[in-house]
MOPAC internal coordinates of N, CA, C and O (Angstrom, degrees):
PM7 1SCF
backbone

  N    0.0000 0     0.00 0     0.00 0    0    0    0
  C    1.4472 1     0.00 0     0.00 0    1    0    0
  C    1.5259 1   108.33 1     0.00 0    2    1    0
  O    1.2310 1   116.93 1   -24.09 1    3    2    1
  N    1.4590 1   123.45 1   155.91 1    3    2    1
  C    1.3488 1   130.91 1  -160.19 1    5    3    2
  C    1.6823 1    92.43 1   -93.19 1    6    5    3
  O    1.2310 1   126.49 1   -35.42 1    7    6    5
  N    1.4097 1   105.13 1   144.58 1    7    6    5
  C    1.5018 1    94.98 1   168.86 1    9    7    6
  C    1.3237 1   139.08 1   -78.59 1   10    9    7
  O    1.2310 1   104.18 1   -74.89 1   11   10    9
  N    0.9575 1   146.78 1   105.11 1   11   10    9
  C    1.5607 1   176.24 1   160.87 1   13   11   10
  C    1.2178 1    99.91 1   -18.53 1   14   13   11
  O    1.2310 1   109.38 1   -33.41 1   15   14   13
  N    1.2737 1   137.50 1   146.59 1   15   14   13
  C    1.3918 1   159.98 1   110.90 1   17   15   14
  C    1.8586 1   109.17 1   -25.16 1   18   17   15
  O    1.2310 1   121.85 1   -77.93 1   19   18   17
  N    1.1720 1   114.07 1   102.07 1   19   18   17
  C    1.5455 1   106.56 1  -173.50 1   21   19   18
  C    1.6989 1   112.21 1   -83.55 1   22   21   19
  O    1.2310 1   121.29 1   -19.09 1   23   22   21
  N    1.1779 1   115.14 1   160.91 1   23   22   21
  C    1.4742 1   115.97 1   178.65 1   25   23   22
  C    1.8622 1   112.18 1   -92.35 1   26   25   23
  O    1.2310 1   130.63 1   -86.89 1   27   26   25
  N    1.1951 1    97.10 1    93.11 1   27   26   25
  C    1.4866 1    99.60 1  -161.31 1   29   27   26
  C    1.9359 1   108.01 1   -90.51 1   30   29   27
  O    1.2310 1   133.68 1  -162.82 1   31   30   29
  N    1.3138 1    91.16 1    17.18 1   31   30   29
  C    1.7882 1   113.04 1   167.81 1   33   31   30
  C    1.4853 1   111.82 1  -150.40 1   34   33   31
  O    1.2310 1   112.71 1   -42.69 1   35   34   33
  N    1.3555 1   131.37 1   137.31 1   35   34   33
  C    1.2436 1   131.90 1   167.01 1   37   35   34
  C    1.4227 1   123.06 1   -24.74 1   38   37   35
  O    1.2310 1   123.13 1   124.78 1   39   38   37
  N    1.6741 1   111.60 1   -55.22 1   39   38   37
  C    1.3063 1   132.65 1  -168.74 1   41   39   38
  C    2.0029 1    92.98 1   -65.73 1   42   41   39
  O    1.2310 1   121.16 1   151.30 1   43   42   41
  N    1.1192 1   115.39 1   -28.70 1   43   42   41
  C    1.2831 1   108.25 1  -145.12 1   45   43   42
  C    2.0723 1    97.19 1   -71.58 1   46   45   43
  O    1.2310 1   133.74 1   167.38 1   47   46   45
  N    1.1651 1    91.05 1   -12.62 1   47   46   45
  C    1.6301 1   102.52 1  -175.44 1   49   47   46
  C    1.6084 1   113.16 1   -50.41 1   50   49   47
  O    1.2310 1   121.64 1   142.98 1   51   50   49
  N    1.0223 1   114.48 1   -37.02 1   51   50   49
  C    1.9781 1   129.02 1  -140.68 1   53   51   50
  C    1.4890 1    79.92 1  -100.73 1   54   53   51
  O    1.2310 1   113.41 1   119.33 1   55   54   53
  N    1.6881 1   130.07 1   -60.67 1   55   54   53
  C    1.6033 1   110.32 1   176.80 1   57   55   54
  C    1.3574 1   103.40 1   -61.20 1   58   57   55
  O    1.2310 1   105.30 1   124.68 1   59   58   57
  N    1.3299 1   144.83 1   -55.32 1   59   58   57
  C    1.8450 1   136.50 1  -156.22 1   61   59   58
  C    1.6338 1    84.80 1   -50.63 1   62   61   59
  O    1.2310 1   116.07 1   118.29 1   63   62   61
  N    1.4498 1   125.08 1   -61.71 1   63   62   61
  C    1.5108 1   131.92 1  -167.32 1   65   63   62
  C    1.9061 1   115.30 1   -45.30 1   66   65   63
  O    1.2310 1   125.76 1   144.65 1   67   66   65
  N    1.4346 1   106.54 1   -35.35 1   67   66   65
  C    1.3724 1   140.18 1  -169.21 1   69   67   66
  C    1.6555 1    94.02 1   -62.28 1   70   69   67
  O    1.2310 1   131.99 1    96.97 1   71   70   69
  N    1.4779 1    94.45 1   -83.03 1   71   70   69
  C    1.7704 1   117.33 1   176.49 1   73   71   70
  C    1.7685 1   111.56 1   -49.39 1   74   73   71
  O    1.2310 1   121.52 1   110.40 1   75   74   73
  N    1.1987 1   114.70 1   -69.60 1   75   74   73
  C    1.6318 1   116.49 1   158.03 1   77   75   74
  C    1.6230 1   134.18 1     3.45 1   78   77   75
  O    1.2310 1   137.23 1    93.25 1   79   78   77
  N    1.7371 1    84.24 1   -86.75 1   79   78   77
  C    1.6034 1   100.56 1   165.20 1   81   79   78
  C    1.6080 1   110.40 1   -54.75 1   82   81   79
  O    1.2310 1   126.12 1   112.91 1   83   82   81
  N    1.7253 1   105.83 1   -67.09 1   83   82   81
  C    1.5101 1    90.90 1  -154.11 1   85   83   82
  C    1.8133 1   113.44 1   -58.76 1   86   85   83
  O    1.2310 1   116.05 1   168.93 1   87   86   85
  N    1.5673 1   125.11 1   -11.07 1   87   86   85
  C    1.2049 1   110.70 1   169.10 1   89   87   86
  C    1.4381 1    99.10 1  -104.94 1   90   89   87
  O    1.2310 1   114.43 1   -94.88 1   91   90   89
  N    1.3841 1   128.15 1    85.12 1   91   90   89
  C    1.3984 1   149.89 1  -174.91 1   93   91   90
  C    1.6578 1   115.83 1    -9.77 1   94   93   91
  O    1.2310 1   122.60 1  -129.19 1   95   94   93
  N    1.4150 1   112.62 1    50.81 1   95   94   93
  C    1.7413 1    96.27 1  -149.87 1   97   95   94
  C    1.7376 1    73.45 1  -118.90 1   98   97   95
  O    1.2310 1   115.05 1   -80.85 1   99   98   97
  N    1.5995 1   127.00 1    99.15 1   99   98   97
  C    1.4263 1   135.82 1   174.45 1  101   99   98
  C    1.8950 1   104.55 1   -51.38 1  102  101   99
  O    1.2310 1   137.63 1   144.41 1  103  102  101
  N    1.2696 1    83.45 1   -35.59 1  103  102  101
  C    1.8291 1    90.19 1  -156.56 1  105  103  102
  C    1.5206 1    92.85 1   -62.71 1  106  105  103
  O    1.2310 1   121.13 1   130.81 1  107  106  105
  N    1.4025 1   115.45 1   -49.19 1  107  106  105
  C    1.1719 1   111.93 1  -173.12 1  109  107  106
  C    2.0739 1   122.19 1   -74.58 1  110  109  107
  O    1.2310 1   128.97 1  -179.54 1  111  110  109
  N    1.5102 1   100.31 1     0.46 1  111  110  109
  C    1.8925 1   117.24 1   176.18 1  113  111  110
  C    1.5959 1    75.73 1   -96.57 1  114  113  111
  O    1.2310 1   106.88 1   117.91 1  115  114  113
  N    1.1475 1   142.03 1   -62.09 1  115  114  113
  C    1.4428 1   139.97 1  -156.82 1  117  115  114
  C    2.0784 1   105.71 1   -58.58 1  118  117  115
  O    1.2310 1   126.57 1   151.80 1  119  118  117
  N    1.4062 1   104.96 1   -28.20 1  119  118  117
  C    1.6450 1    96.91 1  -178.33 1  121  119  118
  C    1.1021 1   102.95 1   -83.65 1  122  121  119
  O    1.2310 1   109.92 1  -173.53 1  123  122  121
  N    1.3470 1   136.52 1     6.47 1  123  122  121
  C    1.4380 1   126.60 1   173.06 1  125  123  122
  C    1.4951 1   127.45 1  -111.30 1  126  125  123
  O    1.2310 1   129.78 1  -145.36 1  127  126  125
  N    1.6585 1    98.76 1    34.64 1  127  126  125
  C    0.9370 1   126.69 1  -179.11 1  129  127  126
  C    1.8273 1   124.46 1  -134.58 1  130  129  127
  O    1.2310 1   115.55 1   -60.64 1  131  130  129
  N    1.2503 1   126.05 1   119.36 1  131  130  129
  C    1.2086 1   118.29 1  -179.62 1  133  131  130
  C    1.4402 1   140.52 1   -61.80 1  134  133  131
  O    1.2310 1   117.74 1   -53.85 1  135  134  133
  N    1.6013 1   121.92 1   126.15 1  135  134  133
  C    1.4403 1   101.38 1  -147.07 1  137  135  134
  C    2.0233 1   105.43 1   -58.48 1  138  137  135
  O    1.2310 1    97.41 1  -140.90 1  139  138  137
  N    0.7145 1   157.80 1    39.10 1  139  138  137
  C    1.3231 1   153.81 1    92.96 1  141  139  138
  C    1.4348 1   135.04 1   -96.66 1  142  141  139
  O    1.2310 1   128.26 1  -128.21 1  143  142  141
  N    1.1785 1   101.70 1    51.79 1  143  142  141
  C    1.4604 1   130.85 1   162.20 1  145  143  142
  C    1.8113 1   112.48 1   -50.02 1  146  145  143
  O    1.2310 1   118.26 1   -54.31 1  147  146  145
  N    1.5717 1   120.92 1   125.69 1  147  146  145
  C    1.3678 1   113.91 1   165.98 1  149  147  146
  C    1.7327 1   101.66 1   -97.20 1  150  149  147
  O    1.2310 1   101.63 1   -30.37 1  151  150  149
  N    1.0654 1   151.12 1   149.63 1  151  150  149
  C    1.6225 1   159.96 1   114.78 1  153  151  150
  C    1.3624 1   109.07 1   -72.28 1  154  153  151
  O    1.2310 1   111.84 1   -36.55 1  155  154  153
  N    0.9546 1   132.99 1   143.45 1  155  154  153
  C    1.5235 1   148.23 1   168.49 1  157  155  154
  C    1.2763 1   117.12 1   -91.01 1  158  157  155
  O    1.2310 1   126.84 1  -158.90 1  159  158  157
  N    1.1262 1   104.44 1    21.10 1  159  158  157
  C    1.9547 1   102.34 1   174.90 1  161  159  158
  C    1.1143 1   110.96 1  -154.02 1  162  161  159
  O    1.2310 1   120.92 1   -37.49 1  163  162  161
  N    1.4666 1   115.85 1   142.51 1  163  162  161
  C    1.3992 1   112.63 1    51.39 1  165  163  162
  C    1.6732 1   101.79 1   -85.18 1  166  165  163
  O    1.2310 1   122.87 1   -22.63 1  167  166  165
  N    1.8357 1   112.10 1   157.37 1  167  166  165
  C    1.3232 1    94.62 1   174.39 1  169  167  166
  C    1.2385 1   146.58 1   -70.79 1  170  169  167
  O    1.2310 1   124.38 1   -45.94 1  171  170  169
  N    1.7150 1   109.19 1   134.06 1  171  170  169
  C    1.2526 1   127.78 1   176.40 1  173  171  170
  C    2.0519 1   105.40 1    94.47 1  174  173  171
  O    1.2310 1   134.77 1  -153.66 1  175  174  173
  N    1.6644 1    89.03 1    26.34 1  175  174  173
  C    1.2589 1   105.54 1   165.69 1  177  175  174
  C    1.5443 1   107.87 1  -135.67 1  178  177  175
  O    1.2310 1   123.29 1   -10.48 1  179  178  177
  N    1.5675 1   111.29 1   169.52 1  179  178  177
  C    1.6447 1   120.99 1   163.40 1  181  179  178
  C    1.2677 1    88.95 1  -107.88 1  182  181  179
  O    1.2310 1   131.23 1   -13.92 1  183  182  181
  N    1.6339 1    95.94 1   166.08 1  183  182  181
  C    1.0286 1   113.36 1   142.88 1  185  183  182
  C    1.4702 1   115.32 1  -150.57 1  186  185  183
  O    1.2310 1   124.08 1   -44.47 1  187  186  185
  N    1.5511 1   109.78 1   135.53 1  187  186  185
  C    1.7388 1   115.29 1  -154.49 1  189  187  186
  C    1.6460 1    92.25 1   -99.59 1  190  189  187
  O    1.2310 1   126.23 1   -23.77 1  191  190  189
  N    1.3734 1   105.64 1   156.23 1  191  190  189
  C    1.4961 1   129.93 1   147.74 1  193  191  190
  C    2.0342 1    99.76 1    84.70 1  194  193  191
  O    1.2310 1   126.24 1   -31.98 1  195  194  193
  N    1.1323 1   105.60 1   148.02 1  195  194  193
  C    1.5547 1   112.19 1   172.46 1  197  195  194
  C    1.0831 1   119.77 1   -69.24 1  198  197  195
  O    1.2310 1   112.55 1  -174.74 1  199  198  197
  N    1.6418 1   131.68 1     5.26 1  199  198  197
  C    1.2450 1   123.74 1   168.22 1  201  199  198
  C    1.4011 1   108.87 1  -100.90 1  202  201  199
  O    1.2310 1   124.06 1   143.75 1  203  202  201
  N    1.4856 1   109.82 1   -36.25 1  203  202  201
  C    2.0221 1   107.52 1   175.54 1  205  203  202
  C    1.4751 1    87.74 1   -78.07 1  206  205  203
  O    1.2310 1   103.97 1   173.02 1  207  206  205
  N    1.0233 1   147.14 1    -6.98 1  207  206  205
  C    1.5423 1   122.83 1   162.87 1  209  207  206
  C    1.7393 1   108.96 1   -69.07 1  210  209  207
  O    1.2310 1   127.29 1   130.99 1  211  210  209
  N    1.2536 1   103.58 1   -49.01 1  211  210  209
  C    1.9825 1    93.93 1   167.93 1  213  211  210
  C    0.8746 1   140.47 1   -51.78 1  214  213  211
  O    1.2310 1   128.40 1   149.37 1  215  214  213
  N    1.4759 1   101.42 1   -30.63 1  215  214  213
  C    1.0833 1   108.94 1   178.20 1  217  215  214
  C    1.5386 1   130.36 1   -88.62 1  218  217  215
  O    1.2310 1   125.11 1   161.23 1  219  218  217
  N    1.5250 1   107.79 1   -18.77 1  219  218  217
  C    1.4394 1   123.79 1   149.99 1  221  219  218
  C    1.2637 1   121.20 1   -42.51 1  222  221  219
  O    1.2310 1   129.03 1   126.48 1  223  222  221
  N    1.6886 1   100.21 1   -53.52 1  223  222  221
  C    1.8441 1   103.76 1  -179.21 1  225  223  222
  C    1.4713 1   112.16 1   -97.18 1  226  225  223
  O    1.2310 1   116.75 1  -159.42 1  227  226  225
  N    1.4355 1   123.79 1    20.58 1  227  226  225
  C    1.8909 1   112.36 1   146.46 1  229  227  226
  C    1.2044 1    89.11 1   -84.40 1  230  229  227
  O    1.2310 1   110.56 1   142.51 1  231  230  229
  N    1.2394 1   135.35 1   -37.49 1  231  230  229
  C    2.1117 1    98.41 1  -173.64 1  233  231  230
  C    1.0939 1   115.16 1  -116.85 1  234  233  231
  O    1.2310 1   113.19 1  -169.16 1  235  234  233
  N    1.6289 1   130.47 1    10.84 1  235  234  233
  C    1.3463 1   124.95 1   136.06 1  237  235  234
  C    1.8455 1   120.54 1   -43.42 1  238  237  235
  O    1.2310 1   134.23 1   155.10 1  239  238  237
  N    1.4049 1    90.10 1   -24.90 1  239  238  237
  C    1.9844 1   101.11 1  -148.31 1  241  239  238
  C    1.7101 1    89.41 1  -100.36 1  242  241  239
  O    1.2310 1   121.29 1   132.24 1  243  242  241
  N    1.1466 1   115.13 1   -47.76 1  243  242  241
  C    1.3231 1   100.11 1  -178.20 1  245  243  242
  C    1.4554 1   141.29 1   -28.23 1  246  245  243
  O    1.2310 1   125.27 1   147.69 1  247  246  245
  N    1.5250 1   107.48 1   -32.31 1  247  246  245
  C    1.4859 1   126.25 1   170.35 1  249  247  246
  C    1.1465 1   108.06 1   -74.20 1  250  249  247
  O    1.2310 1   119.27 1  -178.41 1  251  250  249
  N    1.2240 1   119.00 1     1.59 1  251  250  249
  C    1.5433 1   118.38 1   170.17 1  253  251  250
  C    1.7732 1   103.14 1    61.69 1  254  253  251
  O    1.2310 1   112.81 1  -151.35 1  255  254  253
  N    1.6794 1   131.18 1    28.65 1  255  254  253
  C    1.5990 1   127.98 1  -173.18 1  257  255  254
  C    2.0521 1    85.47 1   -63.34 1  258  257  255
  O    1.2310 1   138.12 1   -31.30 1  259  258  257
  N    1.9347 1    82.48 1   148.70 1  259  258  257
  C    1.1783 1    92.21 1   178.75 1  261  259  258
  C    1.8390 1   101.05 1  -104.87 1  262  261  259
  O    1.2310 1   123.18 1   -25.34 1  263  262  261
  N    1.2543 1   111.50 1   154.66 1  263  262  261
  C    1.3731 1   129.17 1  -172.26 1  265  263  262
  C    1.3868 1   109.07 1  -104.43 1  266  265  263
  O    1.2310 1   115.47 1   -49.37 1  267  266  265
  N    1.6655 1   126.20 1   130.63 1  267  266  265
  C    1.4799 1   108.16 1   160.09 1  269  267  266
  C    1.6141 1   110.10 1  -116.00 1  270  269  267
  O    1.2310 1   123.03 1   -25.86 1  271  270  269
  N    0.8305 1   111.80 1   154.14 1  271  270  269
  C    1.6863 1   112.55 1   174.36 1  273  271  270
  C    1.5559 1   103.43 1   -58.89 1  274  273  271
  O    1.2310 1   127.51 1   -36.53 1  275  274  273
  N    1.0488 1   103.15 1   143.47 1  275  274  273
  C    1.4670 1   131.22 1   159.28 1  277  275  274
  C    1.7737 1   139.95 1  -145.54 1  278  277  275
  O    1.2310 1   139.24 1   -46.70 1  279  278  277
  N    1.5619 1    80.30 1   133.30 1  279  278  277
  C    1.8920 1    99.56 1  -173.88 1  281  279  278
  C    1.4568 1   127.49 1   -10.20 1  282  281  279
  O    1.2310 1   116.08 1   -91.61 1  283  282  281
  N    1.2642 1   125.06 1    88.39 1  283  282  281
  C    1.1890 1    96.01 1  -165.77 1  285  283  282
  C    1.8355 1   106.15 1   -78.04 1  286  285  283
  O    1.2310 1   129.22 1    -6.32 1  287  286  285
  N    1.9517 1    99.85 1   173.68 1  287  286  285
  C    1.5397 1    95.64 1  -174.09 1  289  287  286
  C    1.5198 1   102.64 1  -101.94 1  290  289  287
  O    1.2310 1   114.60 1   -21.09 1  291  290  289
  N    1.0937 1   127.83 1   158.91 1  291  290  289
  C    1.0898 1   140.49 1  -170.25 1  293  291  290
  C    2.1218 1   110.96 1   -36.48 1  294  293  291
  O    1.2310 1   123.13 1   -54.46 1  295  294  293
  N    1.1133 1   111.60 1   125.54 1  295  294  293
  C    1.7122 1   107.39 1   179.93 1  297  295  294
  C    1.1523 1   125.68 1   -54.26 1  298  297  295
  O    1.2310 1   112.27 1    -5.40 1  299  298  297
  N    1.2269 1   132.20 1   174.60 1  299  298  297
  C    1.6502 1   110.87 1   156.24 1  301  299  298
  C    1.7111 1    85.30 1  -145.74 1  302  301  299
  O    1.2310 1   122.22 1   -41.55 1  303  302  301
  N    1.5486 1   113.34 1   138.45 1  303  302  301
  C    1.1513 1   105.78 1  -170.84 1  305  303  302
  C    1.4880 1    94.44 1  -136.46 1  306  305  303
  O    1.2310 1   114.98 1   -15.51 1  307  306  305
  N    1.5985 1   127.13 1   164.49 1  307  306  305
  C    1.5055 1   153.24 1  -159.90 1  309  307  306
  C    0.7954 1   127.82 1   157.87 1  310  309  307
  O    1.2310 1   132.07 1   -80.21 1  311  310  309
  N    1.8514 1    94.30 1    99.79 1  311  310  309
  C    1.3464 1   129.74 1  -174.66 1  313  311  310
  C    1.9411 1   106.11 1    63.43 1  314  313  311
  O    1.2310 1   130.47 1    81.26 1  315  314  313
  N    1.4046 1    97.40 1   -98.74 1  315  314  313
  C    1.8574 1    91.76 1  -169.60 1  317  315  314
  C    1.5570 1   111.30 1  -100.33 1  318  317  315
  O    1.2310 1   125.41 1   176.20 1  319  318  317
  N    1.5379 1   107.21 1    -3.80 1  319  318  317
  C    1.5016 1   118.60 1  -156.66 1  321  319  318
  C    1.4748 1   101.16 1  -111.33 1  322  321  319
  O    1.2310 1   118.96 1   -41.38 1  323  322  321
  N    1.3798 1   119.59 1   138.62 1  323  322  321
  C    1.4704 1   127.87 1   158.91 1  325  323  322
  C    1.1534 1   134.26 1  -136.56 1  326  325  323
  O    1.2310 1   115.85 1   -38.63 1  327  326  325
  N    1.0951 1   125.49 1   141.37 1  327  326  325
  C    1.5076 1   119.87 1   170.13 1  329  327  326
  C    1.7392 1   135.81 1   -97.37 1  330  329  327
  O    1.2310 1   126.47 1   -95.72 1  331  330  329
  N    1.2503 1   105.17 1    84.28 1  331  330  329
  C    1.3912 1   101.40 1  -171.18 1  333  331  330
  C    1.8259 1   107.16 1   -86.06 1  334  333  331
  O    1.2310 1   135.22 1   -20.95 1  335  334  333
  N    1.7389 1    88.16 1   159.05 1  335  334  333
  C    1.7731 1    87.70 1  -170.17 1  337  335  334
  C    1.5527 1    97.38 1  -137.94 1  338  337  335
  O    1.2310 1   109.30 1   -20.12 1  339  338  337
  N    1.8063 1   137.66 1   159.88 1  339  338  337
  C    1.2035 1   102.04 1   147.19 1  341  339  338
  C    1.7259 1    88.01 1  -156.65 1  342  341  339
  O    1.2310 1   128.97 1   -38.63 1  343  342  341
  N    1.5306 1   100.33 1   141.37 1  343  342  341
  C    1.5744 1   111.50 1   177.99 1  345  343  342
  C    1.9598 1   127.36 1   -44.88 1  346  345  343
  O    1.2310 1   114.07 1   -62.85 1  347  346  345
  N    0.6496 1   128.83 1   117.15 1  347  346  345
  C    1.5437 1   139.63 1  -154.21 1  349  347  346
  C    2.0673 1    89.65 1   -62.25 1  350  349  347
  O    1.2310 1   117.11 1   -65.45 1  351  350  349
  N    0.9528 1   123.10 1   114.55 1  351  350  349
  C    1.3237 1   117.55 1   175.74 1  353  351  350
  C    1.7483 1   126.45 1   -53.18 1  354  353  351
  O    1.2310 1   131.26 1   176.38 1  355  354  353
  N    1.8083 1    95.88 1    -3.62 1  355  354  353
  C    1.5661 1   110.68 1   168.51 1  357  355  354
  C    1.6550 1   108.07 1   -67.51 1  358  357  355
  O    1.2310 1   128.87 1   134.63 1  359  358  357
  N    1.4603 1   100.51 1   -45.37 1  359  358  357
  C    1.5466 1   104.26 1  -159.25 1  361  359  358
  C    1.6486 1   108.05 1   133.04 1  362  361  359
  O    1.2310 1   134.52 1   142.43 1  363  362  361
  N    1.3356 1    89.53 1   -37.57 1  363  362  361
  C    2.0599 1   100.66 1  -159.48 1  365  363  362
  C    1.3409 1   102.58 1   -57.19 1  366  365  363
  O    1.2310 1   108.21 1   -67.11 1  367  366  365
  N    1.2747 1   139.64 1   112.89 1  367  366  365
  C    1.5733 1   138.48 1   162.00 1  369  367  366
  C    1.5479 1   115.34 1    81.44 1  370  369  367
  O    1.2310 1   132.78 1    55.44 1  371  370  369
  N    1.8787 1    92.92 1  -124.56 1  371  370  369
  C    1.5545 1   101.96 1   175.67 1  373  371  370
  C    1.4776 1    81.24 1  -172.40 1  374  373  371
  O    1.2310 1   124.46 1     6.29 1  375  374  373
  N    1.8609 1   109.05 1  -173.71 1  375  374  373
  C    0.9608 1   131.73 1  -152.32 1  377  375  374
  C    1.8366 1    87.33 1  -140.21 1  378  377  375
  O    1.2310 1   125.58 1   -24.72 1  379  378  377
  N    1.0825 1   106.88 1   155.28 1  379  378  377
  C    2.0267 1   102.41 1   173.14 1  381  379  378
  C    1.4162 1    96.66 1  -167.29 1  382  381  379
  O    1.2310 1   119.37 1   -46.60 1  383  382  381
  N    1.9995 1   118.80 1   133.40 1  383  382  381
  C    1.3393 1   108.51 1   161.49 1  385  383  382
  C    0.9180 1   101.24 1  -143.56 1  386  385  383
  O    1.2310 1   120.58 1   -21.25 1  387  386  385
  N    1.6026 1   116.50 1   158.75 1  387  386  385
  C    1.5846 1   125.40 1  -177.48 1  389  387  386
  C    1.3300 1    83.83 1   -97.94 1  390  389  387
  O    1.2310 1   124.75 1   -46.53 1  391  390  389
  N    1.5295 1   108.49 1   133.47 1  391  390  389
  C    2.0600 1   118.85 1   149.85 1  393  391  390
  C    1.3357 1    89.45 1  -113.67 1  394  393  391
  O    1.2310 1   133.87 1    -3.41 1  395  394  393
  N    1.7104 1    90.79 1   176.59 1  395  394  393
  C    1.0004 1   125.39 1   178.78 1  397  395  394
  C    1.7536 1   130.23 1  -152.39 1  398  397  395
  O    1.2310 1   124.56 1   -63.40 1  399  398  397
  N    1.2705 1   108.85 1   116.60 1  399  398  397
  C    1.7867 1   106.44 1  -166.89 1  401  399  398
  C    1.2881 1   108.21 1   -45.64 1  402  401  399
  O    1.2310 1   119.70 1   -40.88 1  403  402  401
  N    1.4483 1   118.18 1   139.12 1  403  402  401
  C    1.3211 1   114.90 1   160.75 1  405  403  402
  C    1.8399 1   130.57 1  -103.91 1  406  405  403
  O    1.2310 1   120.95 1   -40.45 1  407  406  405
  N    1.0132 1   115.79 1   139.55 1  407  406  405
  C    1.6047 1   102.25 1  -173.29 1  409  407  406
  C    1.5964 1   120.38 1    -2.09 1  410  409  407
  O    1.2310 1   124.34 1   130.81 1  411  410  409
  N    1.2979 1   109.29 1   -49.19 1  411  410  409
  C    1.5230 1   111.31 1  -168.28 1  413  411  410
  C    1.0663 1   101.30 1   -89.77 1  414  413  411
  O    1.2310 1   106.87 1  -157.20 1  415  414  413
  N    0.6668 1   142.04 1    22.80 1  415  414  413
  C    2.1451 1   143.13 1   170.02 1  417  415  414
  C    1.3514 1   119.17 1    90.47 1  418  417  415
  O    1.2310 1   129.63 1   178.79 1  419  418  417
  N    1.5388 1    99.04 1    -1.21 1  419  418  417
  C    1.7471 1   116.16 1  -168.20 1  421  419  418
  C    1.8553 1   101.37 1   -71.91 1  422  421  419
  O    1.2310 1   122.68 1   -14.48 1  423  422  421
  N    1.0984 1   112.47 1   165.52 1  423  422  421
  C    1.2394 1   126.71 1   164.13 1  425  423  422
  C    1.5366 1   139.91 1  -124.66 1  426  425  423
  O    1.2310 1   123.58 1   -52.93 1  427  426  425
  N    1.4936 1   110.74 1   127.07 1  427  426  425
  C    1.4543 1    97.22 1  -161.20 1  429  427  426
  C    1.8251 1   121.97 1  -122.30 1  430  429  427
  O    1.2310 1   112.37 1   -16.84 1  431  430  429
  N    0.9188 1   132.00 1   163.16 1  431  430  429
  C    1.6615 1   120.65 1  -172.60 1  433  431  430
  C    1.5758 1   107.65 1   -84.42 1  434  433  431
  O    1.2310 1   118.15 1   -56.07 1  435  434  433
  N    1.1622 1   121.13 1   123.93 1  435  434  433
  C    1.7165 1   113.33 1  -172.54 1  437  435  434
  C    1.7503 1   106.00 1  -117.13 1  438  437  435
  O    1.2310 1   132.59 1   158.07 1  439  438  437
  N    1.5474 1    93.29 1   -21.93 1  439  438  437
  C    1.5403 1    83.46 1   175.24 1  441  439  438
  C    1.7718 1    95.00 1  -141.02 1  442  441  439
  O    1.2310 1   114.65 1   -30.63 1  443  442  441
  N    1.5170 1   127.75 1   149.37 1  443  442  441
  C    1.0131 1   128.10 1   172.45 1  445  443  442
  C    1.4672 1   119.42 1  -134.01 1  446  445  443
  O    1.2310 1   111.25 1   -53.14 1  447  446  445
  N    1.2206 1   134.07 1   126.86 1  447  446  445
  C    1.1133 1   134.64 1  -174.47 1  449  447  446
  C    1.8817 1   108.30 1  -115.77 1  450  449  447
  O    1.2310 1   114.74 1  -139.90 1  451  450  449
  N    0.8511 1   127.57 1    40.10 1  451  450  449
  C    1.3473 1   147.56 1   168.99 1  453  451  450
  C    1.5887 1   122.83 1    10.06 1  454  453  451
  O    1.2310 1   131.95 1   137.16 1  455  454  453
  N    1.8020 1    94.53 1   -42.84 1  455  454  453
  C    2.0348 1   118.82 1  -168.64 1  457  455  454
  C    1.2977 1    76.77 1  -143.77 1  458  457  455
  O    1.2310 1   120.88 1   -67.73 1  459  458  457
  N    1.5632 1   115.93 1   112.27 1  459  458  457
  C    1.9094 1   107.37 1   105.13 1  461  459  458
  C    1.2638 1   117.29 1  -117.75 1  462  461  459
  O    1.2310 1   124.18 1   -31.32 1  463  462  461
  N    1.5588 1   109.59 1   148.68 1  463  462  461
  C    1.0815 1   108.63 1  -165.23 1  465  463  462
  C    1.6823 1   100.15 1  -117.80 1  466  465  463
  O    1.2310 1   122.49 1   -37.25 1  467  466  465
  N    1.2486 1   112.83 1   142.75 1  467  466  465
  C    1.7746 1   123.16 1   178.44 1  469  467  466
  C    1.6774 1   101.10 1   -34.46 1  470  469  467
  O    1.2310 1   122.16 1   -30.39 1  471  470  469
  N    1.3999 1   113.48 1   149.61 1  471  470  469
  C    1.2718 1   132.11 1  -179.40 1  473  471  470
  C    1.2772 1   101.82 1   -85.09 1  474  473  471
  O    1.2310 1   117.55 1   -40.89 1  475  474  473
  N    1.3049 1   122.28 1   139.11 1  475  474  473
  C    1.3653 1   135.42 1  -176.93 1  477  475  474
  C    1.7063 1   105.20 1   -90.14 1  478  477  475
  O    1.2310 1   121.12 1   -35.90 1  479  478  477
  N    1.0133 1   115.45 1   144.10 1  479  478  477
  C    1.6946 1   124.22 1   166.84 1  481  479  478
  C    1.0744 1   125.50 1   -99.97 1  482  481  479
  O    1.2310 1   120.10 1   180.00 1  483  482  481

């Protein structure tokens, strides 16, 4: 694998993810993920491990969808674990991921929840 730009802050994940996608390089959305990484999509699916995450994003990416950055919401961090979140610039839901520090101070996505969307009444 090519060497990566590491996320040497929680927040720093959502731009590497930002930059990543929009120049379609999966492998490089896939290193920002721990090799037992869960994603929650496609929706109302998982998908386990950093290699079905690549493989999610060669044919997520193929359509070439463009990405914009978005705000992230405030962190909440303990000890090696964090939870970063950030509001979808549509409106629809939110966004939420567990990282996790890695030996080298880097930070990585271990759980991703991508879509939730508001509960219907």
């Amino acid at each position: 694998m090519p060497e990566y730009e590491k996320a040497m802050r929680p927040e720093d994940i959502t731009r590497l993810f930002v930059e990543r996608s929009n120049a379609g390089d999966a492998a490089g959305v896939a290193a920002l993920y721990a090799e037992d990484a869960v994603l929650a999509y496609p929706p109302g699916e998982r998908t386990v491990g950093r290699e079905a995450i690549r493989t999610l994003w060669e044919k997520v990416l193929t359509d070439r969808p463009r990405f914009e950055p978005e705000q992230p919401l405030p962190t909440l961090v303990h000890g090696d674990i964090a939870l970063t979140s950030t509001p979808p610039k549509d409106g629809a839901g939110a966004r939420a991921q567990v990282v996790r520090r890695q030996a080298d101070g880097s930070w990585l996505r271990v759980l991703d929840q991508p879509e939730f969307t508001p509960p219907t009444r």
